[in-house]
C-alpha positions as CSV (number, residue, x, y, z in Angstrom):
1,X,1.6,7.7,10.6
2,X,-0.8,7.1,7.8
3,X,-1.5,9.3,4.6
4,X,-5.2,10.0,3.7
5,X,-6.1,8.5,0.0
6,X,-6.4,12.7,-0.5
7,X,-2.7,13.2,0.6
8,X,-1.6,9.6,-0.5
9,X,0.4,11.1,-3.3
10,X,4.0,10.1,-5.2
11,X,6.7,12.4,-5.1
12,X,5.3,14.0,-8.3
13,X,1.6,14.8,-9.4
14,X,0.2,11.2,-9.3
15,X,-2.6,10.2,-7.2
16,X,-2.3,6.6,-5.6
17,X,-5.6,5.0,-6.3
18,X,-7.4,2.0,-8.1
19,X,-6.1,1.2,-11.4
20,X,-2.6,3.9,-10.7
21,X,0.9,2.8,-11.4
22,X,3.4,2.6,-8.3
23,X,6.5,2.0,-7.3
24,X,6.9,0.0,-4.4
25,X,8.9,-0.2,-1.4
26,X,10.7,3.4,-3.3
27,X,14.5,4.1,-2.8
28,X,15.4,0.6,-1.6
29,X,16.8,-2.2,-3.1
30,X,13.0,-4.0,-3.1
31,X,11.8,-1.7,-5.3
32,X,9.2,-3.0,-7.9
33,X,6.6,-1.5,-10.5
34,X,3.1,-2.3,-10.5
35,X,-0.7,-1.6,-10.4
36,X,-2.9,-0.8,-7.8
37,X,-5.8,-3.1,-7.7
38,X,-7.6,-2.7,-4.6
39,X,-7.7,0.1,-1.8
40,X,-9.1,-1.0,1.6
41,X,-8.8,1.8,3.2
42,X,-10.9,2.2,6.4
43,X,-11.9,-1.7,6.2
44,X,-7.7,-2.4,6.7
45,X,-8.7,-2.5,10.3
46,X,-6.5,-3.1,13.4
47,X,-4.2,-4.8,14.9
48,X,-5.6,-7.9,17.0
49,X,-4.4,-9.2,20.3
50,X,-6.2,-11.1,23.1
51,X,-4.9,-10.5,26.6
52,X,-0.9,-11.4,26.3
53,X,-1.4,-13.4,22.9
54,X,-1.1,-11.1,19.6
55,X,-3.8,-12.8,16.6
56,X,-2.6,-10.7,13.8
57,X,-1.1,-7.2,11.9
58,X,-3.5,-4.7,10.8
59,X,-4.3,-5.8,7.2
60,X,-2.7,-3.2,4.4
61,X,-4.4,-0.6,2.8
62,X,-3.7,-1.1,-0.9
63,X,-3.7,-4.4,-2.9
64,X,-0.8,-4.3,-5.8
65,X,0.3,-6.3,-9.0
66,X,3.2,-6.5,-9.7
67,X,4.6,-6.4,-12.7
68,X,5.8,-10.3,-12.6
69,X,2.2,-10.9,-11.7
70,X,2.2,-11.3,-8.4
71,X,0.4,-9.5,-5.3
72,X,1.4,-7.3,-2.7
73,X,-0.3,-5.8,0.2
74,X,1.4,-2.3,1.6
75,X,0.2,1.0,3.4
76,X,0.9,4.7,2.1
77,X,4.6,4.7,3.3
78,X,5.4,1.6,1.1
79,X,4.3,3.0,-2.3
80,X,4.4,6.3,-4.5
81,X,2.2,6.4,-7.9
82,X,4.3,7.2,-11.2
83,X,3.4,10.0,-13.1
C-alpha cells in the first residue's frame, strides 16, 4: 500500500517532497543518500497488460539523485526524507 505525499513522511519530522533529502531503500544494505527531484504522483499510473502479455510496471512515484549523480525512480515504501 501506498502513502499519500501528506503521510509520505521519514521516520522523523521530514516531509518527502521536491528538492527534500532521503535515504533510499532504508535499513538494507542498498541504502543511498540523495535528493528528490521529481514527484509524479497521480501521473505514476498503472500497471499495463494486454490479454495474457504484461507491457510494463506502474512507473514510480518519486524521481531521486543520488549522491554519485545518478537517478533513481522508487515509491513511498523505498525512501524516508532526513531531517
Amino acid at each position: 500500500m501506498t502513502k499519500s505525499q501528506d503521510e509520505a513522511t521519514a521516520g522523523g519530522s521530514g516531509e518527502v517532497k521536491v528538492d527534500a533529502a532521503v535515504r533510499v531503500y532504508p535499513g538494507t544494505p542498498q541504502e543511498v543518500y540523495g535528493f528528490v527531484v521529481e514527484d509524479f504522483g497521480s501521473d505514476a499510473g498503472e500497471a499495463v497488460d494486454i490479454g495474457e502479455h504484461h507491457i510494463v510496471d506502474a512507473a514510480r512515484r518519486w524521481a531521486v539523485r543520488l549522491a554519485d549523480g545518478s537517478l533513481v525512480f522508487v515509491d513511498d515504501d523505498d525512501l524516508v526524507s532526513i531531517d
